[in-house]
C-alpha positions as CSV (number, residue, x, y, z in Angstrom):
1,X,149.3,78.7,-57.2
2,X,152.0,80.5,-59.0
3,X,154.1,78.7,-61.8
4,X,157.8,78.6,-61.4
5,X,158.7,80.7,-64.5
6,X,161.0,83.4,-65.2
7,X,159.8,86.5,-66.5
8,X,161.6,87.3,-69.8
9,X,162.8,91.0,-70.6
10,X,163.3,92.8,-73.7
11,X,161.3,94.3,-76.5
12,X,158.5,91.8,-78.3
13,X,157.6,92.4,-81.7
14,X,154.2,93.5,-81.9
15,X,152.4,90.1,-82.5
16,X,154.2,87.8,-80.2
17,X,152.7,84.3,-79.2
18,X,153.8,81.5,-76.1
19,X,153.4,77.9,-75.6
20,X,154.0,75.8,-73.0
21,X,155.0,72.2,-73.4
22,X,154.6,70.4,-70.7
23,X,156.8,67.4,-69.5
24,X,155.8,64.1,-67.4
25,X,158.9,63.6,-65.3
26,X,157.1,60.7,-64.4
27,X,156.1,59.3,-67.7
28,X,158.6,62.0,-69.9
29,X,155.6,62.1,-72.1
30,X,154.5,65.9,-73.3
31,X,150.9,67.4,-73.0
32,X,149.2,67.9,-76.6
33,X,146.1,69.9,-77.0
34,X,143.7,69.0,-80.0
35,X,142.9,72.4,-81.7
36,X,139.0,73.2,-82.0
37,X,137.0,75.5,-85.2
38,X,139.9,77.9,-84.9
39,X,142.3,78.3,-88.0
40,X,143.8,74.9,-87.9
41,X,140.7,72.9,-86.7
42,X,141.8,69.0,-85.8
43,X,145.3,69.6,-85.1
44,X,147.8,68.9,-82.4
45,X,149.4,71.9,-80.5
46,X,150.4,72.7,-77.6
47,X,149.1,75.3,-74.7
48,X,149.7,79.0,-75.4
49,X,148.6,82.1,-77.4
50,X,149.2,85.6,-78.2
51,X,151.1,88.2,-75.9
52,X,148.4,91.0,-75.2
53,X,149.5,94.4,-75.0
54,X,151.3,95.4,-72.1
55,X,151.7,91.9,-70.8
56,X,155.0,89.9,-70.6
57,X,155.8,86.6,-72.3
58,X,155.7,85.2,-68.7
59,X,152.5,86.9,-67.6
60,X,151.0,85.5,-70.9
61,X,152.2,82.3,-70.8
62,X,150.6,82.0,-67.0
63,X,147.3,83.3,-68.4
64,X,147.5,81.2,-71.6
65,X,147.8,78.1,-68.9
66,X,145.0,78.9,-66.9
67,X,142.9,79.8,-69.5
68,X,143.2,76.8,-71.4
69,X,143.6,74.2,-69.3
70,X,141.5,75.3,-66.6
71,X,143.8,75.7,-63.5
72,X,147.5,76.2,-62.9
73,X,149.4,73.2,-62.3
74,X,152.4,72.7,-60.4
75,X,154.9,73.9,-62.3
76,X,158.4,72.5,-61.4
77,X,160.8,74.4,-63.9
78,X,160.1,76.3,-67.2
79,X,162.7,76.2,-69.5
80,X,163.2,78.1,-72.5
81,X,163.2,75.9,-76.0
82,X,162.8,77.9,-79.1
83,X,162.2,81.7,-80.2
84,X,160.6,81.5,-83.8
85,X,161.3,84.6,-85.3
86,X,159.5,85.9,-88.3
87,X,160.6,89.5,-89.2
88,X,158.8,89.7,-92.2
89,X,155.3,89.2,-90.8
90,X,156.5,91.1,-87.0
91,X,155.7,87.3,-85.4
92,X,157.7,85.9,-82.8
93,X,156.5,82.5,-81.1
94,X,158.3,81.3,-77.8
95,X,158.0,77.8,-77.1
96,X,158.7,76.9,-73.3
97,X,158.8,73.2,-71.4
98,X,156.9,73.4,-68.4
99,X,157.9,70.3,-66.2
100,X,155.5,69.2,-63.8
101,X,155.7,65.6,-61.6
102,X,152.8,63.8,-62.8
103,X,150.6,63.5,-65.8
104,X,147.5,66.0,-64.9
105,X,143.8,65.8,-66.8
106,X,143.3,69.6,-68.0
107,X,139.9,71.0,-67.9
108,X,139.8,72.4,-71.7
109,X,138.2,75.4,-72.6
110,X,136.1,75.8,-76.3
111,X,139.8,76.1,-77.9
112,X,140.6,72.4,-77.8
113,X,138.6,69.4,-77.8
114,X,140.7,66.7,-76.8
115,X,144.5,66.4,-75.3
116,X,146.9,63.8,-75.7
117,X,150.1,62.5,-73.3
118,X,152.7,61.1,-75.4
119,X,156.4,60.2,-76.2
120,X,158.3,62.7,-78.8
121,X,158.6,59.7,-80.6
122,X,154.8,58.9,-81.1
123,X,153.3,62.5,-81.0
124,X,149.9,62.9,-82.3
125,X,149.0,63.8,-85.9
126,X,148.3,66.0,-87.6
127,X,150.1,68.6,-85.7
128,X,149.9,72.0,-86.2
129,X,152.0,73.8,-88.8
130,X,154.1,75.5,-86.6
131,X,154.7,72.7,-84.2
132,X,155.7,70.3,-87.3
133,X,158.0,72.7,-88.4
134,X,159.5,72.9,-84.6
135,X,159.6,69.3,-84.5
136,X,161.9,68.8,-88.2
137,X,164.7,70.9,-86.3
138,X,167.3,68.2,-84.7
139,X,168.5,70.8,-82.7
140,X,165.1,71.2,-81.1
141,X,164.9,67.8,-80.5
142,X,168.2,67.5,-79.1
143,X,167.3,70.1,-76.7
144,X,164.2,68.0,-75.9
145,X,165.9,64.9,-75.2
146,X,168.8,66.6,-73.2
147,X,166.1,68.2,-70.3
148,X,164.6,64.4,-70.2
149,X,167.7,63.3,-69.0
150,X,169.1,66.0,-66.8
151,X,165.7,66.5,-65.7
152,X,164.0,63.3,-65.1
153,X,167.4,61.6,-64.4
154,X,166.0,59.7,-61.4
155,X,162.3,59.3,-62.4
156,X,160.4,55.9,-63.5
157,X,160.2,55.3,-66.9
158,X,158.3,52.6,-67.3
159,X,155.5,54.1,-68.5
């Protein structure tokens, strides 16, 4: 099955990354991956990884889905969130909800060794580096809070 996300144009830096944060509508709780023996052992992150040559942020991000959660779920809207951009290292990381209906159990490859469903407001810790630092920005969070509520507008949230 084919995720609903855009393809994005332009010209990417030569070591761009992508995550996907997925959102509950039912729950509004976000997806968090437990990292495994790569740099960053034991943290919290979400879904994603680098842009390969050739490939588009939106072909990567599909692949970095599949690949690390084990299949492709049903993907209701991807909306952009944040475009890190580091000129002196040539990095750029693209950070991307995913919302999805229902809470889903990923099948995680040797990358991660546990996954988490929680609230903004009681993510796991530690979390990665470049996810804290995404999370200090109000503006981010902001963002966050604002697709909860046009979003999930008429969902359940008594979970």
């Amino acid at each position: 099955m084919k995720a609903n996300i855009k393809p994005v144009t332009g010209t990417l830096l030569s070591n761009s990354s992508v995550g996907a944060l997925f959102l509950s509508e039912s729950t509004l709780r976000y997806l968090f991956v437990l990292r495994n023996g790569a740099k960053y052992d034991s943290t919290w992150a979400y879904p994603g990884g680098k842009v390969e040559r050739g490939e588009s942020e939106y072909e990567a991000l599909q692949r970095e889905i599949q690949e690390e959660l084990g299949h492709m779920p049903n993907i209701k809207k991807t909306i952009p969130v944040e475009k890190f951009t580091n000129t002196k290292n040539n990095f750029t990381y693209s950070t991307y909800v995913c919302l999805v209906d229902n809470e889903f159990i990923p099948i995680l490859n040797n990358e991660h060794k546990g996954y988490a469903w929680s609230k903004l407001e009681s993510y796991p810790k530690p979390l990665h580096p470049g996810v804290f630092n995404t999370f200090r920005f109000e503006e981010i969070l902001d963002k966050l809070k604002t697709i909860e509520q046009i979003m999930c507008s008429d969902t359940i949230r008594d979970v």
